[in-house]
DRENVEXTI-980218 format. One record per residue (C-alpha): residue number from 1; residue in one letter; x, y, z. Coordinates in steps of 0.1 Angstrom, whole numbers. Layout:
<atoms>
ATOM;NUM;A;X;Y;Z
...
</atoms>
This chain:
<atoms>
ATOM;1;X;-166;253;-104
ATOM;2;X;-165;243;-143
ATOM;3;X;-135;249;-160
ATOM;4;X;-137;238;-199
ATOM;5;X;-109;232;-219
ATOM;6;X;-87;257;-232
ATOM;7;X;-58;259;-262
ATOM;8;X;-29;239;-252
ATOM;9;X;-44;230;-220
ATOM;10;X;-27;201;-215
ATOM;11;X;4;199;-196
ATOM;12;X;24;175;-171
ATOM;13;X;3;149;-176
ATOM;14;X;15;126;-141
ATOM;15;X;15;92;-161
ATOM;16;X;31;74;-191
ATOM;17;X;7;82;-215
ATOM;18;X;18;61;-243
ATOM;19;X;19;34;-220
ATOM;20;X;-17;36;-206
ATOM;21;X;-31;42;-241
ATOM;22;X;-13;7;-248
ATOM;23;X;-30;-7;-221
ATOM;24;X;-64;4;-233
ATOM;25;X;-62;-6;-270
ATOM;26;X;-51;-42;-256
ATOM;27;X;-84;-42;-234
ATOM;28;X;-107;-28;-258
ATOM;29;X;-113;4;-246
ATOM;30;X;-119;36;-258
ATOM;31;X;-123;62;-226
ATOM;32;X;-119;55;-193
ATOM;33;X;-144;63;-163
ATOM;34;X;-122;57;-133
ATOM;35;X;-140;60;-99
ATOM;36;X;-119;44;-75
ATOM;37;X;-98;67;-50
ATOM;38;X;-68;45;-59
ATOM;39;X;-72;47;-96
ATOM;40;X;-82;83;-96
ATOM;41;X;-50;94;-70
ATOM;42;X;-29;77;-97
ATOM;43;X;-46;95;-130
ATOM;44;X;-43;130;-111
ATOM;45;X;-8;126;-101
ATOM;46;X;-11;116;-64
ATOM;47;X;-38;139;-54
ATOM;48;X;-65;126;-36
ATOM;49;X;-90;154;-10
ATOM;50;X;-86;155;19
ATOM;51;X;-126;160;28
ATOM;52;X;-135;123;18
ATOM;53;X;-102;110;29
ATOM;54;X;-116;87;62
ATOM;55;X;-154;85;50
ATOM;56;X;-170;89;14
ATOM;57;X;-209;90;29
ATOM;58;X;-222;127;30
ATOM;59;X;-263;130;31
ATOM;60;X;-280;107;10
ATOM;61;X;-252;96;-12
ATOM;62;X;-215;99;-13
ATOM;63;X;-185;110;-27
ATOM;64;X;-177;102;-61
ATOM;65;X;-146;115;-76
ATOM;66;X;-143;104;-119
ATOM;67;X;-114;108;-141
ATOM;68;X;-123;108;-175
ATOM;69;X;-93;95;-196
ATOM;70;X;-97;93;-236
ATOM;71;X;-70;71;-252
ATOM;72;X;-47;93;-274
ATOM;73;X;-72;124;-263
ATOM;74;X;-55;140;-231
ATOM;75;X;-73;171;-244
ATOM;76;X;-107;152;-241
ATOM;77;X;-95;145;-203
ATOM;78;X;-116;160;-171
ATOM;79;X;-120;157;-137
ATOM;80;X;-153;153;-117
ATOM;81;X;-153;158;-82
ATOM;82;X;-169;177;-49
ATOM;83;X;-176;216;-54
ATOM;84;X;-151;224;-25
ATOM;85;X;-125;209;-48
ATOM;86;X;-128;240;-66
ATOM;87;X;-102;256;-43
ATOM;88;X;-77;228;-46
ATOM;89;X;-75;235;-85
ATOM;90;X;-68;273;-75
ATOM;91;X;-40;265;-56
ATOM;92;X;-28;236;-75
ATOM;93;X;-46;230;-111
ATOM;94;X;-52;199;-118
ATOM;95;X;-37;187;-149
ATOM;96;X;-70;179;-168
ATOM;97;X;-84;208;-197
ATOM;98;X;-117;203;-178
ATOM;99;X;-126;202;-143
ATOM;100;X;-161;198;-131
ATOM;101;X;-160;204;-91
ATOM;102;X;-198;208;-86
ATOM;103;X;-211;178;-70
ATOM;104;X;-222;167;-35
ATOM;105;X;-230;129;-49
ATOM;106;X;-231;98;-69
ATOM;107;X;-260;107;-93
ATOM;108;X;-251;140;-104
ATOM;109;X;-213;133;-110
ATOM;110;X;-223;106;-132
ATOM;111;X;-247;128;-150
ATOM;112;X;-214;154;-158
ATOM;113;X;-197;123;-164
ATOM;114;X;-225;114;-195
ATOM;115;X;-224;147;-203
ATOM;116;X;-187;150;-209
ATOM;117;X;-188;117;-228
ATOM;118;X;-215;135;-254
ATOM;119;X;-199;163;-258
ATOM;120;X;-168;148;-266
ATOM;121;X;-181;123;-294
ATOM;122;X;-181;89;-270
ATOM;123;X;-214;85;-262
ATOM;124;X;-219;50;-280
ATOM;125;X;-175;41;-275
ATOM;126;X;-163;10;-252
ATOM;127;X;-160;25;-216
ATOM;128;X;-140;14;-191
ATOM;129;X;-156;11;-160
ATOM;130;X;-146;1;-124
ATOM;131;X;-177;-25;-112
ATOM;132;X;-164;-26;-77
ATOM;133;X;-162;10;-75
ATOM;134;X;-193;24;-92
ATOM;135;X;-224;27;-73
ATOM;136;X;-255;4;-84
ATOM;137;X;-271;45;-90
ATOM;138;X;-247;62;-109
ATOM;139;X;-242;29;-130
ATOM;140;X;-275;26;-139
ATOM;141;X;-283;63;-150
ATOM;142;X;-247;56;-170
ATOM;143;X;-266;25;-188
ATOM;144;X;-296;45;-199
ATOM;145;X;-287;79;-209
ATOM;146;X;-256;61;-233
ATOM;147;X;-279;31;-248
ATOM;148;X;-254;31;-276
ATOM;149;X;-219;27;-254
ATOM;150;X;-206;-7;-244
ATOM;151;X;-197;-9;-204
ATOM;152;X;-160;-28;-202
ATOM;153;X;-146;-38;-169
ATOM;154;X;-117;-18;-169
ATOM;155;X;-104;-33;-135
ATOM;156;X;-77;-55;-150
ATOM;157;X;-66;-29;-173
ATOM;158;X;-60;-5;-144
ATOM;159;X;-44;-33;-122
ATOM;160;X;-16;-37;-148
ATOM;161;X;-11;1;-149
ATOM;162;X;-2;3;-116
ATOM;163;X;17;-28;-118
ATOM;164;X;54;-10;-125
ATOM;165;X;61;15;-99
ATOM;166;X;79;48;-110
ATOM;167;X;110;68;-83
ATOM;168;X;86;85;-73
ATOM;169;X;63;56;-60
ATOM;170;X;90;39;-49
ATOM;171;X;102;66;-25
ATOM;172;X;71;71;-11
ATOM;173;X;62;31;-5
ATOM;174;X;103;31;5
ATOM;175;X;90;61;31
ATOM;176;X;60;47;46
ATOM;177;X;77;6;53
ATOM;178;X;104;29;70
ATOM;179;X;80;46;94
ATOM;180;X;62;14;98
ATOM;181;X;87;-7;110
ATOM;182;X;103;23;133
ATOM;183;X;69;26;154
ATOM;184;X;69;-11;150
ATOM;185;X;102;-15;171
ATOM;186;X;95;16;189
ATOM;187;X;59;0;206
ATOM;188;X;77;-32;213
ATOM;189;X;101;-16;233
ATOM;190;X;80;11;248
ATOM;191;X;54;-26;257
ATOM;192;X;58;-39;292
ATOM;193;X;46;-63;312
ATOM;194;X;9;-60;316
ATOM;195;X;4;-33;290
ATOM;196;X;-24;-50;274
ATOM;197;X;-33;-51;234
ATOM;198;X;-55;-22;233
ATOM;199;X;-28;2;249
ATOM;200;X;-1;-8;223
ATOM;201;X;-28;-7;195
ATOM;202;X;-31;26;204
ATOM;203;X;5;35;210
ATOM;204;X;16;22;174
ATOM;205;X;-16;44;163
ATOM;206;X;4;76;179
ATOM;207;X;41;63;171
ATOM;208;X;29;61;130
ATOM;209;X;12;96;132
ATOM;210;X;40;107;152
ATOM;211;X;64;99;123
ATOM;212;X;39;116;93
ATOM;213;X;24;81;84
ATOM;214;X;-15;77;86
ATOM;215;X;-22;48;103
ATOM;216;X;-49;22;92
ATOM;217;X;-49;-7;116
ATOM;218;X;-28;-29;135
ATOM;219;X;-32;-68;137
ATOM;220;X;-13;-81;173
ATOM;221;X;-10;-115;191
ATOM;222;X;6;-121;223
ATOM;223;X;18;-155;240
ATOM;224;X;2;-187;224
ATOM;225;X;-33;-169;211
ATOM;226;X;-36;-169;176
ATOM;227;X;-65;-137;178
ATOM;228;X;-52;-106;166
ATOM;229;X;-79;-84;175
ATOM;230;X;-75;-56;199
ATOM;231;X;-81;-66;234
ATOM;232;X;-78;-64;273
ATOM;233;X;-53;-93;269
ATOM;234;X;-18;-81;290
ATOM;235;X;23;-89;280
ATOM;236;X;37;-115;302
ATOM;237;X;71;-120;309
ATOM;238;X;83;-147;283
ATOM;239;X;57;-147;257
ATOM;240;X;64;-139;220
ATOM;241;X;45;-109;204
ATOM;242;X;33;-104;168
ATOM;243;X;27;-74;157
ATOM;244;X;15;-69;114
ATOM;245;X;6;-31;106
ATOM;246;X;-5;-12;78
ATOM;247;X;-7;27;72
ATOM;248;X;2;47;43
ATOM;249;X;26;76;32
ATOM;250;X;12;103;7
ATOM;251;X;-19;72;-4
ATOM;252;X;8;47;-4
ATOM;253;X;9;13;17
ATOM;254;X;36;-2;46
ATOM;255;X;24;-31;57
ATOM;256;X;51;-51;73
ATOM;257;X;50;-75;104
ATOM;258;X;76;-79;129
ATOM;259;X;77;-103;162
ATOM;260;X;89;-89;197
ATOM;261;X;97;-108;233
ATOM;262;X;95;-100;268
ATOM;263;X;125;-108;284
ATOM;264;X;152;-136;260
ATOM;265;X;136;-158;238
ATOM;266;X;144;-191;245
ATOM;267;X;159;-218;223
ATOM;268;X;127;-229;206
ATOM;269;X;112;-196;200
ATOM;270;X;151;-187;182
ATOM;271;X;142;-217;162
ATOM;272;X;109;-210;150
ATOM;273;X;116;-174;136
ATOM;274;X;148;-193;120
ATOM;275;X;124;-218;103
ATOM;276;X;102;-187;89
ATOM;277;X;133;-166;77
ATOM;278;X;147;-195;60
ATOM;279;X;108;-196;41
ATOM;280;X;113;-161;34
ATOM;281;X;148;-160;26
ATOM;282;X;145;-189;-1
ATOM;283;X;113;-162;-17
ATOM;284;X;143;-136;-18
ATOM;285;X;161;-155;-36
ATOM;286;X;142;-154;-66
ATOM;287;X;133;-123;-64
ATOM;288;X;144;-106;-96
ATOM;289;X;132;-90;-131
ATOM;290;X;128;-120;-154
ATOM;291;X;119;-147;-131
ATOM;292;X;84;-155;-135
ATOM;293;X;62;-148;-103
ATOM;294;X;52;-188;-96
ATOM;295;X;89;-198;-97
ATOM;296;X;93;-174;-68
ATOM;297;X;64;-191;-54
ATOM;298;X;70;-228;-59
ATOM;299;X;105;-224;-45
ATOM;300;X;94;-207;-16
ATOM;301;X;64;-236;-10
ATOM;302;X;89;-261;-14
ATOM;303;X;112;-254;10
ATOM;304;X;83;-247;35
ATOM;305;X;68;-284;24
ATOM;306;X;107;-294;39
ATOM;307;X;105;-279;69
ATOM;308;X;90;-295;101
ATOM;309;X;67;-262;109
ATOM;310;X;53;-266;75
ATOM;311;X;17;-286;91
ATOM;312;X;10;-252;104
ATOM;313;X;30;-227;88
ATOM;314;X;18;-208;50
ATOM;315;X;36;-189;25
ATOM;316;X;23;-160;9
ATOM;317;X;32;-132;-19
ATOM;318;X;10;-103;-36
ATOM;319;X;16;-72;-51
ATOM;320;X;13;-38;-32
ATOM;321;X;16;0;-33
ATOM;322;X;-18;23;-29
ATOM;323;X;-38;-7;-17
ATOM;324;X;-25;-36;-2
ATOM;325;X;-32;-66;-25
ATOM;326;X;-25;-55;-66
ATOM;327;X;-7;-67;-92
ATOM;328;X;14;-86;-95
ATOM;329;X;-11;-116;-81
ATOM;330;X;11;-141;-76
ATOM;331;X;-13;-166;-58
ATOM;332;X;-48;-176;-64
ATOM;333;X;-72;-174;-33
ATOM;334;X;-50;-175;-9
ATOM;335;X;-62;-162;10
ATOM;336;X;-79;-128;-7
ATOM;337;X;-100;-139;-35
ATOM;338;X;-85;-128;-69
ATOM;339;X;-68;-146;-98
ATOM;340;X;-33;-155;-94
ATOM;341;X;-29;-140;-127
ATOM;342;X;11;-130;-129
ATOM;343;X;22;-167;-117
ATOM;344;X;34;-171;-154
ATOM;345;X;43;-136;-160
ATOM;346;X;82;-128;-155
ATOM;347;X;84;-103;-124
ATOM;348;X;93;-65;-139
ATOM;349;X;120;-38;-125
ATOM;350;X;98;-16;-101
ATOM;351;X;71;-43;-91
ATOM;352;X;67;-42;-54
ATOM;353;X;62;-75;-35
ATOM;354;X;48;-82;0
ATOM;355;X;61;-115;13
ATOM;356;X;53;-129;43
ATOM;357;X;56;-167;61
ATOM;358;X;33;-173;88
ATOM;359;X;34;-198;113
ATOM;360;X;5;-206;138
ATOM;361;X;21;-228;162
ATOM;362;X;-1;-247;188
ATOM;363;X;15;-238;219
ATOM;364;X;41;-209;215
ATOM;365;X;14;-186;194
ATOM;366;X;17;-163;160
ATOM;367;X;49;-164;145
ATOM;368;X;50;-140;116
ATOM;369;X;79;-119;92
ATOM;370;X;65;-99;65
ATOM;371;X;84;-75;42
ATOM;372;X;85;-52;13
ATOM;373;X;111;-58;-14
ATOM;374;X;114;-35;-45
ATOM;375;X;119;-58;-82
ATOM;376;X;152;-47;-96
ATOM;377;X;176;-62;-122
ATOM;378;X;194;-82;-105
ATOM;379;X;173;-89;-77
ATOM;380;X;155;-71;-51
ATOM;381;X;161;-37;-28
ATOM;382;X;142;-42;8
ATOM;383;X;125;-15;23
ATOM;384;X;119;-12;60
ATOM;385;X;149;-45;69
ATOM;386;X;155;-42;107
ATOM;387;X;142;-55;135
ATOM;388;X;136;-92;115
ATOM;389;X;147;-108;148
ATOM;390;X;135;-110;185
ATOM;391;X;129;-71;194
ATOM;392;X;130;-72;233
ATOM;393;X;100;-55;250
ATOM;394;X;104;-31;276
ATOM;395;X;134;-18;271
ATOM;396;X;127;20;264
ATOM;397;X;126;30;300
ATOM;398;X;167;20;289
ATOM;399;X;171;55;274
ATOM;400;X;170;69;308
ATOM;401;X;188;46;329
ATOM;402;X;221;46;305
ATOM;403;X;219;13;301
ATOM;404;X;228;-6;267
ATOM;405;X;210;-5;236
ATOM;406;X;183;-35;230
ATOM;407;X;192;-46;189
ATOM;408;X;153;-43;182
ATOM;409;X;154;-3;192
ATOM;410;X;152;18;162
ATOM;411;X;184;33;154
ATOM;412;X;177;69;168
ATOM;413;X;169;54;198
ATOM;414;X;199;27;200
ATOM;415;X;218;65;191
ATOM;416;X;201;79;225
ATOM;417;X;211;56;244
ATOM;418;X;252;57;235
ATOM;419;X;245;94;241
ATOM;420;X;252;102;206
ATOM;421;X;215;115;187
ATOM;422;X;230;128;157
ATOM;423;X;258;103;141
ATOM;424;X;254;70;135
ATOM;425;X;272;36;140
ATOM;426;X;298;33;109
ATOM;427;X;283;17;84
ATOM;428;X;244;30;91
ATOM;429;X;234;52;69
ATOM;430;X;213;79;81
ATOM;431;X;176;81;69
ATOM;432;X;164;117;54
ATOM;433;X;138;132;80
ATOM;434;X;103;123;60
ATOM;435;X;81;153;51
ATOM;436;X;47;154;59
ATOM;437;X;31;185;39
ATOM;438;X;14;172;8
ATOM;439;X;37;168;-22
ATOM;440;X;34;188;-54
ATOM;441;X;6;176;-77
ATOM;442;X;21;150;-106
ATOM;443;X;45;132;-80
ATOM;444;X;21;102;-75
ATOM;445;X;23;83;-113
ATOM;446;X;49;96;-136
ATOM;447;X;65;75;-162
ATOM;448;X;82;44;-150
ATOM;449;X;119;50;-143
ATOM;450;X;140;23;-167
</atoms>
């Protein structure tokens, strides 16, 4: 399907226009050529197909989806994607005046991209490109049939674009730490002993889907091993677990980590989580718009440097929200290899931070918190705060038996068991139930709210 552009085409366009075209006139650039899923979810509003969504290989090649973005020239925009895309514009255009869903690979939906890029007078303008995300075969038929353009790397440009989250994004990020953290607490307390790693990979796996969250993977420890890798490894009665996992609501990321027990944790396990909550509690503490993103950092080191678990313990901060490390980087190398470029940049209303403390203690194992907090004025909004302390294992079978509530159960279950499902203890507010249909096109990267 080719759909050209029409009068007054243009209309709901799912970003802050003015604010990317500022963007691109600081970089340099003329038109954009985004290829990444991430970039081009965010340019079409929060779409992204559902075809290509696990895998991108098909035959010879692979998936390529391009959004062509001209600076000041919505008009100029298009889309380039898979001929069966054809029938997600007819039941939900897409907001670009021309859509090219006729391709099955990387070379010919660069080849409508060059084509485009004639036709609308850009064939020798600066283009922004995505190096990581443009195959070594479409970039090289880009390079010879436009001898004249000039081939930018756009990737920092599109970094700082998603930067500042919009409601939107933040209700969807808010969503998926939610759903996260509730199969979190949910596989904890459905564990036992001698349920090994693999089975409570596999139950968080069910417990995200369950909720409407697409799970991604699961990183768990158990007793003094530091190895997070899935294996025939069983609970024991006594030992600490850690249990970090990532999936995604609607494209966008929780990743959150949260530490459970089998049985009472004793008083040096109570005082190890204390030293890591006191790491991550002096991060909080900085956390607001104005305060530049290596004060945050510095302050959170130092009070790590003072503690006695610091030989073994690290801090660390990045940026998150449809992949797990973006802007704002806050460190350099440490340990993904990027720039810490936003250390002395002031931390913005609607950034979204991971922060985590880890501590790899030699004889009592992994001892992790990580959490989500949402940049406001005056500090910070959590996403996804319970179950920050010990979260006792085994005690869903509780639900049956009457007996009382566990404080790491998630709410509806703590509810179950005081055999009242539907209100809440005072003072907890109830969650809304989280759709899982596909939300309208142009929810995914409108204007920044504030």
């Amino acid at each position: 399907m080719n759909i050209a552009p029409g009068k007054n085409a243009v209309s709901n366009i799912p970003f802050d226009e003015a604010r990317v075209d500022r963007l691109m006139e600081e970089a340099g650039i003329d038109v954009l050529l985004a290829t990444s899923k991430h970039n081009t979810q965010y340019l079409l509003g929060g779409y992204k197909f559902i075809f290509f969504a696990a895998m991108d290989a098909i035959g010879h090649s692979r998936y390529l989806p391009i959004v062509v973005y001209e600076k000041g020239g919505p008009d100029h925009a298009a889309y380039i994607g898979n001929r069966m895309e054809g029938g997600e514009h007819q039941n939900n255009p897409f907001w670009t005046p021309t859509l090219h869903a006729a391709c099955w690979g990387t070379l010919d939906a660069a080849n409508l991209a060059v084509e485009h890029l004639q036709k609308i007078g850009k064939a020798g303008a600066r283009i922004g490109i995505e190096p990581g995300f443009l195959p070594s075969d479409a970039y090289t038929l880009i390079r010879k049939a436009l001898p004249d353009a000039k081939l930018l790397d756009a990737t920092d440009m599109l970094e700082r674009m998603r930067a500042i989250k919009t409601d939107a994004e933040l209700e969807k990020l808010r969503i998926a730490s939610e759903l996260i953290t509730d199969s979190m607490l949910a596989t904890i307390a459905w564990a036992r002993e001698g349920t090994t790693k693999v089975e409570m990979i596999e139950q968080l796996r069910r417990e995200e889907t369950n909720r409407g969250a697409h799970f991604e993977y699961c990183l768990l420890t158990l007793g003094s091993s530091h190895n997070r890798a899935a294996s025939p490894q069983a609970w024991k009665k006594g030992e600490a677990m850690s249990i970090d996992s990532g999936g995604n609501y609607h494209g966008y990321i929780g990743d959150l980590c949260r530490m459970g027990i089998l049985g009472e944790p004793d008083a040096e396990l109570d005082d190890l989580l204390a030293e890591v909550e006191t790491v991550q509690q002096a991060a909080f503490s900085k956390v607001r718009a104005g305060t530049l993103g290596g004060d945050m950092i510095s302050h959170a080191e130092g009070v790590l440097k003072q503690s006695k678990v610091a030989p073994y313990t690290d801090f660390f901060a990045h940026g998150m929200g449809l992949i797990t490390h973006e802007a704002p980087f806050l460190m350099t190398n440490h340990p993904v290899a990027y720039e810490g470029t936003y250390a002395a940049k002031p931390l913005e209303k609607n950034m979204v931070l991971s922060v985590e403390t880890t501590m790899l203690h030699p004889t009592r194992g992994f001892i992790k918190l990580e959490d989500t907090l949402a940049v406001t004025e005056s500090g910070y909004v959590m996403f996804g705060d319970r179950g920050r302390g010990w979260n006792r294992g085994g005690t869903a079978e509780l639900v049956s038996k009457g007996a009382a509530p566990s404080p790491g159960l998630p709410s509806e279950l703590r509810r179950a068991i005081r055999g009242n499902p539907t209100s809440p203890p005072r003072g907890e507010e109830v969650p809304a139930p989280a759709p899982v249909s596909s939300p309208p096109r142009g929810e995914g990267g409108r204007k920044a709210a504030g």
